[in-house]
FITORTOR-602833 format. One record per residue (C-alpha): y, z, x. Coordinates in steps of 0.25 Angstrom, whole numbers, plus 5000, padded with zeros to 4 digits. Example, Ala and Ser with C-alpha at 12.3 -4.5 7.8 and 13.67 -1.06 7.14 Angstrom:
<sites>
<site v="4982" w="5031" u="5049"/>
<site v="4996" w="5029" u="5055"/>
</sites>
This chain:
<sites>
<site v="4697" w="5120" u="4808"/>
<site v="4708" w="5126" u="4800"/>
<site v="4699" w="5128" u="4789"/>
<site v="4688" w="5135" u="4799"/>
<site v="4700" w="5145" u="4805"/>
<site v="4702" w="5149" u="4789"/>
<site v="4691" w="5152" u="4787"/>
<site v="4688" w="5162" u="4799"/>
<site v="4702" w="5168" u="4800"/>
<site v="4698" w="5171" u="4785"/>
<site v="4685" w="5176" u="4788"/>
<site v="4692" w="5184" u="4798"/>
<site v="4703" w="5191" u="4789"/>
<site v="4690" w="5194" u="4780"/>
<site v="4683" w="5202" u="4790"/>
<site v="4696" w="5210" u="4795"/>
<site v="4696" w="5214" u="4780"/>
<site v="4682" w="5221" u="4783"/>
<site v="4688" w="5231" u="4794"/>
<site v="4691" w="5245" u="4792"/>
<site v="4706" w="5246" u="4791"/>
<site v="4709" w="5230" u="4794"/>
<site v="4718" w="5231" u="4780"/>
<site v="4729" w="5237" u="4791"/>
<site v="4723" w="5231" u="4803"/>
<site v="4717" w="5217" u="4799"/>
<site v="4719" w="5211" u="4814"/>
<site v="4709" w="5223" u="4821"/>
<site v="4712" w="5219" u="4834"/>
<site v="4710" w="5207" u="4836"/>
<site v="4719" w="5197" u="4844"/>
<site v="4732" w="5196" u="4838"/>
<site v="4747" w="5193" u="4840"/>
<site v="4755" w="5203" u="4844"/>
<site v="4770" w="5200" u="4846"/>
<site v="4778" w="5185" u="4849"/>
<site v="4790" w="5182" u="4857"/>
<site v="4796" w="5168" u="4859"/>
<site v="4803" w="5163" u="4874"/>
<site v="4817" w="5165" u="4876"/>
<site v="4823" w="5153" u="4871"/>
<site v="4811" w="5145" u="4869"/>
<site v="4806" w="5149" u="4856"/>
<site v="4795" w="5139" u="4859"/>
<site v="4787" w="5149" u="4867"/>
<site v="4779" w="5159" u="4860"/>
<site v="4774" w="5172" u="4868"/>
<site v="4766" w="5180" u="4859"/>
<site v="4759" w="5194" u="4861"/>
<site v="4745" w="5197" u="4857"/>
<site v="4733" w="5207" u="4857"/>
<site v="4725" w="5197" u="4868"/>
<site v="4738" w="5194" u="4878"/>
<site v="4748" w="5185" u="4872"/>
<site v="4748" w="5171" u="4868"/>
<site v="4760" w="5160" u="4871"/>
<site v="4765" w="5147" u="4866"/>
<site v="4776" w="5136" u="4873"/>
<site v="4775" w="5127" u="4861"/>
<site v="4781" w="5135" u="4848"/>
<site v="4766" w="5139" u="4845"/>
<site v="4759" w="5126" u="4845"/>
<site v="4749" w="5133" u="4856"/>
<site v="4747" w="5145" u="4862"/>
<site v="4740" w="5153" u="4874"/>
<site v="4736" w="5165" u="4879"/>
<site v="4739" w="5175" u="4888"/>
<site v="4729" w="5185" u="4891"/>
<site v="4733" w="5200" u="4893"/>
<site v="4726" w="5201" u="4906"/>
<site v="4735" w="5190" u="4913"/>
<site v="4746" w="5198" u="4905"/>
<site v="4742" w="5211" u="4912"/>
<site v="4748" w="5221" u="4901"/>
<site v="4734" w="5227" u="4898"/>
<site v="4733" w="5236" u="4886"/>
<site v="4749" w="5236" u="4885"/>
<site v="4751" w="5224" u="4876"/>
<site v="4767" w="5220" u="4873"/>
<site v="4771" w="5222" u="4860"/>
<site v="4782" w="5209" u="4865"/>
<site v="4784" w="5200" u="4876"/>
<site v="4799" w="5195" u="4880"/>
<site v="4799" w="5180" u="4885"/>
<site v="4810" w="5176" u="4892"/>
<site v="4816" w="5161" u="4892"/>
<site v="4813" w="5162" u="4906"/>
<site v="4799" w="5163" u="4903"/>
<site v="4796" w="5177" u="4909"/>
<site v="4789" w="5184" u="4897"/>
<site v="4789" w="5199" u="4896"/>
<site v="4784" w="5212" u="4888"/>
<site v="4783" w="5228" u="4888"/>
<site v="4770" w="5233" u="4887"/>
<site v="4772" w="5246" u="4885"/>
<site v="4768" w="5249" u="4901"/>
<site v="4771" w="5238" u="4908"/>
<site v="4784" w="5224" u="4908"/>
<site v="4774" w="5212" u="4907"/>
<site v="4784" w="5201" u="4913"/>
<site v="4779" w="5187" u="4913"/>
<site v="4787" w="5176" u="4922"/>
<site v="4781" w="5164" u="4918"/>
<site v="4780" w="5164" u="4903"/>
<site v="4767" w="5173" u="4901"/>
<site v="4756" w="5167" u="4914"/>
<site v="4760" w="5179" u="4923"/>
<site v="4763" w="5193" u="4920"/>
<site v="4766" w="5205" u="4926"/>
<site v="4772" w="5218" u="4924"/>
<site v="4783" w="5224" u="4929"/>
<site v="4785" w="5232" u="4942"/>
<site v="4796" w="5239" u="4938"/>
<site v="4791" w="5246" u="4925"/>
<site v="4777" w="5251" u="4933"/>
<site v="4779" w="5265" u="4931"/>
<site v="4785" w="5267" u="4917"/>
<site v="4780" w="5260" u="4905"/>
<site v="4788" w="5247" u="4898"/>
<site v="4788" w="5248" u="4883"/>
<site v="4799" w="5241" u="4877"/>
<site v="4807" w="5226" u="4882"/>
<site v="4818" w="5220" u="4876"/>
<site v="4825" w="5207" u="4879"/>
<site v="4841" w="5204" u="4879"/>
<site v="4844" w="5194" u="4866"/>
<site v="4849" w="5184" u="4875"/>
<site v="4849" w="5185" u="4890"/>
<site v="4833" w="5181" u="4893"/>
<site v="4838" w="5190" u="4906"/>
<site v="4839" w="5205" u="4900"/>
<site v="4827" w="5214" u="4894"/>
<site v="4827" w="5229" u="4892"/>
<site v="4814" w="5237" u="4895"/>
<site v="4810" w="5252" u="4890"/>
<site v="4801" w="5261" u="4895"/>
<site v="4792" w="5274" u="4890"/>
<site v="4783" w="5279" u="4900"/>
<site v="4781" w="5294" u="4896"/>
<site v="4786" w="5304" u="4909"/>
<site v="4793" w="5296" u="4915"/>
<site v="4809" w="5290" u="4915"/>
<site v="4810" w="5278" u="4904"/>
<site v="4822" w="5270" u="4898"/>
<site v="4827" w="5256" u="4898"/>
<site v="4828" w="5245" u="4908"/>
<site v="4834" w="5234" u="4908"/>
<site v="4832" w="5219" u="4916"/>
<site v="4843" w="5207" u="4918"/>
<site v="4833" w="5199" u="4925"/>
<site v="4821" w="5194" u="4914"/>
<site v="4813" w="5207" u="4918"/>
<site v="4812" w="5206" u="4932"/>
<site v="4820" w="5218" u="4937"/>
<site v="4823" w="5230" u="4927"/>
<site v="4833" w="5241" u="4928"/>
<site v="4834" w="5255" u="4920"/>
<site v="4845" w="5258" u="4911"/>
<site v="4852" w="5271" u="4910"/>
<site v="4843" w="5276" u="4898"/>
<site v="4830" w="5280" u="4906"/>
<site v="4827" w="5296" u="4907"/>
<site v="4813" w="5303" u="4906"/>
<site v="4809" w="5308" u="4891"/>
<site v="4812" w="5294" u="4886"/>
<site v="4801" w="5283" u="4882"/>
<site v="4805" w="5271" u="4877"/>
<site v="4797" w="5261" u="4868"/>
<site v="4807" w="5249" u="4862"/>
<site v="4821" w="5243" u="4867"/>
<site v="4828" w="5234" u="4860"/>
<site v="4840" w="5224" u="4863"/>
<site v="4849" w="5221" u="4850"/>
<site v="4851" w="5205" u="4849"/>
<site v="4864" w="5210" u="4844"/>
<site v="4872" w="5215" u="4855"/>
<site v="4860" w="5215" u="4867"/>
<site v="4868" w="5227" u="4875"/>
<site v="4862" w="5237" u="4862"/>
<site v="4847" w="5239" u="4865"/>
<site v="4838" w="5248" u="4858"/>
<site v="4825" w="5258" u="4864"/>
<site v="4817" w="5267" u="4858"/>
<site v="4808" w="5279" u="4861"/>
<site v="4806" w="5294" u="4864"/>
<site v="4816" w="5301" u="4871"/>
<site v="4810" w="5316" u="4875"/>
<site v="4801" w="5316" u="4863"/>
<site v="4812" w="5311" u="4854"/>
<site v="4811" w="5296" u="4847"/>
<site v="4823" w="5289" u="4850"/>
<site v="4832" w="5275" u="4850"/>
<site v="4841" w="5274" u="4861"/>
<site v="4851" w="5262" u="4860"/>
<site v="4863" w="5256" u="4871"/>
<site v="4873" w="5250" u="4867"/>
<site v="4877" w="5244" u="4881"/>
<site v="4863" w="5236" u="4886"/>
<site v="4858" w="5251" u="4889"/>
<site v="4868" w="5257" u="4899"/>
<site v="4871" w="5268" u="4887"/>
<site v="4859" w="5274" u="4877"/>
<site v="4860" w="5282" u="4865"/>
<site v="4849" w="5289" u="4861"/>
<site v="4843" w="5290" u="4845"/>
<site v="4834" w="5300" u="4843"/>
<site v="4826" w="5298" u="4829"/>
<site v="4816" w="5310" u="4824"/>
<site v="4813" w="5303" u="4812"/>
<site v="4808" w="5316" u="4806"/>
<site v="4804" w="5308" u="4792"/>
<site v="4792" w="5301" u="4801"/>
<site v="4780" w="5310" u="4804"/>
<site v="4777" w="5310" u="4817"/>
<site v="4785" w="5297" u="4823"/>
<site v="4783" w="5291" u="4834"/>
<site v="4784" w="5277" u="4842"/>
<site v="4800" w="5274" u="4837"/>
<site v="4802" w="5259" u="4843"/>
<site v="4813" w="5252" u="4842"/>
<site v="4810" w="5238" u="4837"/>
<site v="4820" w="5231" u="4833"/>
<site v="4835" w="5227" u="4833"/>
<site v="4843" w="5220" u="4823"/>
<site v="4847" w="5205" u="4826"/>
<site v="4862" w="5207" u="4820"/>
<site v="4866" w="5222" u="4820"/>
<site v="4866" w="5230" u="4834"/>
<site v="4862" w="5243" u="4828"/>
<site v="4850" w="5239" u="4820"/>
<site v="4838" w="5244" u="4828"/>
<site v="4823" w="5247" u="4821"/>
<site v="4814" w="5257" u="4825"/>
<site v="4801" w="5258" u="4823"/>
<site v="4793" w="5271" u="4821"/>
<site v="4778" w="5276" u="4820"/>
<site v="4775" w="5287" u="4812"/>
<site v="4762" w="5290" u="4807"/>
<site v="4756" w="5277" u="4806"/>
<site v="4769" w="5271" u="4799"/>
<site v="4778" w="5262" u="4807"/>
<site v="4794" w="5267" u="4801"/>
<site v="4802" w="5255" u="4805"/>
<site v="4817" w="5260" u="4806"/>
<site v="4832" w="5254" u="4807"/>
<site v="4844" w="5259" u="4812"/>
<site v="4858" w="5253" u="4810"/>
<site v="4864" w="5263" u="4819"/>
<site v="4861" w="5258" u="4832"/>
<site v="4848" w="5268" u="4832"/>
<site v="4855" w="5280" u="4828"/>
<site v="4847" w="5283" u="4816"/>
<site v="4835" w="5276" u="4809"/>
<site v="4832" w="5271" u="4793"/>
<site v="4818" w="5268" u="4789"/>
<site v="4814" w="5253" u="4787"/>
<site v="4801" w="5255" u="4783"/>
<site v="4786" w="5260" u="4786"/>
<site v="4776" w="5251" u="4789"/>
<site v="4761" w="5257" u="4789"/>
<site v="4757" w="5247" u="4801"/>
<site v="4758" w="5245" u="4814"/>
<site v="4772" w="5240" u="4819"/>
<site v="4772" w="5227" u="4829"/>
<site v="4786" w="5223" u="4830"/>
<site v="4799" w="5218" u="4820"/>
<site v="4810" w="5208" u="4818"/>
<site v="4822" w="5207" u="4812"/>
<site v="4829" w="5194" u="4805"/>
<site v="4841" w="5187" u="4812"/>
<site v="4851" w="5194" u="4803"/>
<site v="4842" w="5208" u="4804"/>
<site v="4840" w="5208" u="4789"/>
<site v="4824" w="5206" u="4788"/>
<site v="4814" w="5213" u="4797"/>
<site v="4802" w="5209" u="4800"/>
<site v="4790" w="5217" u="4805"/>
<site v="4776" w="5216" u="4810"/>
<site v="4765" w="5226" u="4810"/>
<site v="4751" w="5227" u="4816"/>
<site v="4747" w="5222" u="4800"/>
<site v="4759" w="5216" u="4793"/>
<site v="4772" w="5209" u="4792"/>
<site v="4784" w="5216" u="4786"/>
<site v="4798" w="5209" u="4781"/>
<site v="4811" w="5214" u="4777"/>
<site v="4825" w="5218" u="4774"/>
<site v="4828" w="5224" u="4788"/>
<site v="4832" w="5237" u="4780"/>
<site v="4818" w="5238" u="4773"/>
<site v="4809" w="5237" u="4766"/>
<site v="4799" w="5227" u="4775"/>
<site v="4789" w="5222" u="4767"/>
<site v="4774" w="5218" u="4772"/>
<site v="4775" w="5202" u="4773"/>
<site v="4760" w="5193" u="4770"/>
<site v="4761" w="5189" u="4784"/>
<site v="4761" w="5191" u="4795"/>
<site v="4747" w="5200" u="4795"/>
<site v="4742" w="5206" u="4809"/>
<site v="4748" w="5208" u="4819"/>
<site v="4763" w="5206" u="4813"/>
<site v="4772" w="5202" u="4824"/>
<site v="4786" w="5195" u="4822"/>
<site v="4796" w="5189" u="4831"/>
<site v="4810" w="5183" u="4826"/>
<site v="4816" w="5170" u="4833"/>
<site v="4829" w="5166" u="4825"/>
<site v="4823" w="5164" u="4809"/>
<site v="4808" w="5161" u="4814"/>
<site v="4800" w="5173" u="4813"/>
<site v="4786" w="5173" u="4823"/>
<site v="4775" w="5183" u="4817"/>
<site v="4762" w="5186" u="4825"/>
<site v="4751" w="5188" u="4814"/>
<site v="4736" w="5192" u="4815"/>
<site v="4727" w="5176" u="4814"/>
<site v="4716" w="5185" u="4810"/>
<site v="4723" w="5187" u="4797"/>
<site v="4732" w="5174" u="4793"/>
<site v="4728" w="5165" u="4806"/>
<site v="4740" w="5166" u="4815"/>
<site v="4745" w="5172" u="4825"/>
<site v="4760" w="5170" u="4825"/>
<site v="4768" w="5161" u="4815"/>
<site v="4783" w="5158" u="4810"/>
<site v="4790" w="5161" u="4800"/>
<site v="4803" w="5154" u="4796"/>
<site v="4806" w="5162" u="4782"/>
<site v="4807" w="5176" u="4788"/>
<site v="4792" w="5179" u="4788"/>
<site v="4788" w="5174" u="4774"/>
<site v="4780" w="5164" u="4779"/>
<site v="4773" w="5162" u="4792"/>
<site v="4771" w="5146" u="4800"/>
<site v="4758" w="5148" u="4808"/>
<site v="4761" w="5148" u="4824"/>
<site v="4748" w="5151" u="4831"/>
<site v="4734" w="5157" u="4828"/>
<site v="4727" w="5165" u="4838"/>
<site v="4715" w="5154" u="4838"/>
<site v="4725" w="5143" u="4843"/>
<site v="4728" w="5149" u="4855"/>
<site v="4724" w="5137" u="4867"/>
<site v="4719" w="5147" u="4879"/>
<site v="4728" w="5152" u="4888"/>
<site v="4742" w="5151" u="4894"/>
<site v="4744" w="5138" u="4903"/>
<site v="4748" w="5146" u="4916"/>
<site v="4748" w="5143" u="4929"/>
<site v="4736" w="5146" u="4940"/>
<site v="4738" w="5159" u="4946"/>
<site v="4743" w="5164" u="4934"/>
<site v="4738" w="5178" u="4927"/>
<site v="4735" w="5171" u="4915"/>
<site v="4729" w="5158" u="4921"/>
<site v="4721" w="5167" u="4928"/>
<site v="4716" w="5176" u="4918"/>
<site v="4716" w="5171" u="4904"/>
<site v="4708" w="5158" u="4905"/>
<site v="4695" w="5165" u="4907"/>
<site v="4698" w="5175" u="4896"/>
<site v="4703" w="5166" u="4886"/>
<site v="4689" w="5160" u="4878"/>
<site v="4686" w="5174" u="4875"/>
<site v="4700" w="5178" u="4867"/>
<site v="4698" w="5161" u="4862"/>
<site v="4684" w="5164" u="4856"/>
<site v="4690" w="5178" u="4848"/>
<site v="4703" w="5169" u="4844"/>
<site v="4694" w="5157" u="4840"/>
<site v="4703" w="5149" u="4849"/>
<site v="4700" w="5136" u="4858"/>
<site v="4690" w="5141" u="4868"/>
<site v="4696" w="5137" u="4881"/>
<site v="4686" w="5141" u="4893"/>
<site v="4697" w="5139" u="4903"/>
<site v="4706" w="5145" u="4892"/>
<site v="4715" w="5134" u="4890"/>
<site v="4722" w="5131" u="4905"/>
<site v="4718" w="5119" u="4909"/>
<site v="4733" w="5113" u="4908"/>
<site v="4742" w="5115" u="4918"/>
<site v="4752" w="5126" u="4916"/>
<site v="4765" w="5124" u="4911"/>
<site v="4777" w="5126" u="4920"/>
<site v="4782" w="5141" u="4921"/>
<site v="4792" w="5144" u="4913"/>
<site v="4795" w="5158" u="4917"/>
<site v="4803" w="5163" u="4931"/>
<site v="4796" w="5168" u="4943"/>
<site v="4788" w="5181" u="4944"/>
<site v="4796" w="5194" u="4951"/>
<site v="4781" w="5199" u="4955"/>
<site v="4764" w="5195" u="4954"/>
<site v="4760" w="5193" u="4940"/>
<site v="4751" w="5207" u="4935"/>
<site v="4739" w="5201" u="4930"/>
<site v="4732" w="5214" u="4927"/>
<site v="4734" w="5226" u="4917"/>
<site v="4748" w="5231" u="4913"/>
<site v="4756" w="5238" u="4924"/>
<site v="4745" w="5233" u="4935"/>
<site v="4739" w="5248" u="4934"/>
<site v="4752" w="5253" u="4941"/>
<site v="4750" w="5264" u="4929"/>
<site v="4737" w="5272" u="4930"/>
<site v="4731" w="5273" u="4917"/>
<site v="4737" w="5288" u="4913"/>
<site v="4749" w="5283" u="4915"/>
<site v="4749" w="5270" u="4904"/>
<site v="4756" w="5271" u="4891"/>
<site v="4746" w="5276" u="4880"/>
<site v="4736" w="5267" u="4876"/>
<site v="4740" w="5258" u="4865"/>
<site v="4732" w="5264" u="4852"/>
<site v="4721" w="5257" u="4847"/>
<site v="4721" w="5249" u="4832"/>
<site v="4733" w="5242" u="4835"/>
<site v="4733" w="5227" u="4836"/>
<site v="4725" w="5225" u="4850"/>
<site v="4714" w="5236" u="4845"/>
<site v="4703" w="5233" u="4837"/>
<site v="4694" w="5243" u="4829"/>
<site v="4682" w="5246" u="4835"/>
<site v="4672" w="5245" u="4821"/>
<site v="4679" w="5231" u="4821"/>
<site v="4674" w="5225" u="4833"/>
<site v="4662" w="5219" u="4828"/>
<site v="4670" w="5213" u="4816"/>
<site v="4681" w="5208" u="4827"/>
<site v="4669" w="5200" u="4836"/>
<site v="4666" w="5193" u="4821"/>
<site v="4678" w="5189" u="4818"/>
<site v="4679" w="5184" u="4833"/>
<site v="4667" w="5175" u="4827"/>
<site v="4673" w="5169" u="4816"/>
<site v="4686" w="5164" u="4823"/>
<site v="4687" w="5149" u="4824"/>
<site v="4683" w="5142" u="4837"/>
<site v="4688" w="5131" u="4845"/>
<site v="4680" w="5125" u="4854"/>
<site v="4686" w="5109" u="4852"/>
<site v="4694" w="5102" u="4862"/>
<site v="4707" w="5109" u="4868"/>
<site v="4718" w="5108" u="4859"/>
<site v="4730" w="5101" u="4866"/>
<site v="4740" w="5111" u="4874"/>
<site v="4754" w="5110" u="4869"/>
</sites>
């Protein structure tokens, strides 16, 4: 069978070679990894993000499920990262709505509190499972920061919210967690705004960067592990992504790099020395002072998560067959975790759940693109496992992001096509052929793990 699933993924990279434009957009769309988070305290639980819902494992990445976007309810507002709690409530920013799930990913809901504004950023306290911070960036309305003591279940504003400001990023340093770090556009103006006391008191940055034509998008993205005014910034400009670093606490900014990709998110070593970042095509290493240079592997789809020295990178399997893998030498070399085909059917939830509900019945279809086990009842037929999340402040929202409490002029922008969910309309033909190559596994039911 190994031999078989060779063959095809090569088969598969072949044909990629034969679109328009694939030498800087190999994956074209098709169903990919997008971002990985582990559970507080239990690094044996694997939440991971991906362009078809998400996908978890309980067992270090021995097996894995699914969880379809429709039991989900975010609808075209994809999380670029979920938050899971040791508790077991998982949560994420879409961009429009606070996804919350109380009972590790088999209900979801969003927020009430957050109907009328749009959530865009969620950052979580280094230690106390208890504290997040949430930004917001709803244009023509009052935006800011808020801050919850409860795991997300209650919220509260800080003092920095004002019209004129729209928020994309926060930050909290690991360093001292009273310093946190947002980002966006304050009256037309790109700016970082930094407290110094868990966000009673802000100070406001403005950066012009008149050296970039035309920038845009400038997004905190990271905070270094060991010095409290190290922040990174990321900035659009014309098709380049300018990573930038500041050792002032924000103040000002020094170029990094330019990366002529797609930025999907960055991390930084223990002692803050080497960065590492992922892009919609390629992996990049090195000094964090620069210069990053493009790594073999990860290709597609290039996500990466630090846990202590262990590096996680989400990868494209239509290009190197697999979807996440380890590294234990800094991302030199990459252990093999999971590949989209071995996913066994659906999350084992209980009855009555969104995603026991849902996801069975649409299961097969996303099995026979995947070339994964074929389960018509999509893989349920254990009992669930116990919950390991806490009790739900509210009904789980089983339907599109924000339940339509927002009518359709009044959504954040569309998310633009040819990014890593979109898929070039010349190559749809191609994509239902390679659909045809993929392997297919229709033997008895691997055993559950």
């Amino acid at each position: 069978m190994k031999s078989r699933i060779t063959v095809a993924w090569s088969t598969v990279a072949s044909l990629l070679a034969l679109l328009p434009g694939m030498a800087a957009h190999a994956h074209a769309g098709l169903p990919e990894t997008s971002n990985v988070t582990l559970r507080r305290g239990h690094p044996q639980d694997f939440f991971s993000g991906t362009t078809f819902g998400a996908v978890i494992s309980r067992d270090s990445g021995k097996t894995w499920r699914w969880v379809c976007p429709d039991a989900m309810g975010y609808g075209g507002w994809r999380p670029e990262a979920y938050l899971w709690r040791e508790t077991g409530d998982i949560l994420a920013a879409t961009g429009s709505a606070l996804l919350h799930s109380p009972d590790a990913g088999c209900s979801w809901r969003t927020h009430p509190f957050f109907k009328s504004t749009w959530v865009t950023g969620l950052a979580a306290h280094p230690t106390d499972d208890r504290v997040f911070h949430a930004v917001t960036g709803r244009p023509g309305i009052a935006n800011g920061v808020y801050r919850s003591d409860d795991g997300g279940e209650t919220w509260t504003a800080t003092p920095l919210l004002r019209t004129g400001l729209e928020l994309n990023a926060v930050r909290v340093s690991p360093v001292d967690p009273r310093r946190l770090y947002v980002s966006g556009v304050s009256n037309n103006q790109m700016v970082v705004l930094r407290s110094d006391d868990a966000g009673d008191t802000w100070q406001e940055f403005p950066h012009a960067l008149p050296e970039l034509l035309r920038p845009y998008a400038l997004t905190v993205v990271a905070v270094d592990p060991v010095a409290v005014d190290v922040v990174w910034v990321r900035v659009s400009a014309q098709g380049y992504t300018h990573l930038l670093r500041s050792e002032d606490g924000g103040r000002t900014l020094t170029q990094v790099t330019v990366l002529d990709d797609t930025f999907i998110n960055m991390d930084l070593s223990s002692d803050g020395g080497t960065a590492w970042v992922g892009t919609l095509n390629y992996f990049f290493m090195g000094a964090s002072t620069g210069p990053l240079e493009k790594q073999p592997l990860p290709t597609g789809n290039a996500c990466v998560l630090r846990d202590g020295e262990t590096l996680y990178g989400c990868g494209s399997t239509w290009l190197h067959d697999w979807a996440l893998a380890r590294s234990t030498d800094q991302g030199r070399t990459w252990e093999h975790i999971f590949a989209l085909y071995e996913i066994q059917g659906t999350q084992l939830c209980p009855r009555g759940t969104p995603v026991r509900d849902l996801c069975p019945a649409r299961w097969p279809q996303l099995a026979e693109q995947l070339g994964a086990p074929l389960y018509p009842d999509g893989g349920v037929e254990e009992p669930p496992p116990p919950d390991a999340g806490t009790p739900d402040a509210g009904t789980p929202d089983a339907g599109a992001a924000d339940a339509g409490q927002q009518p359709p002029e009044q959504r954040p922008p569309e998310p633009k096509s040819g990014g890593c969910a979109a898929a070039a309309g010349p190559a749809l033909p191609l994509l239902l052929l390679l659909s045809s190559l993929l392997p297919r596994r229709r033997g008895p039911r691997r055993p559950h793990r």
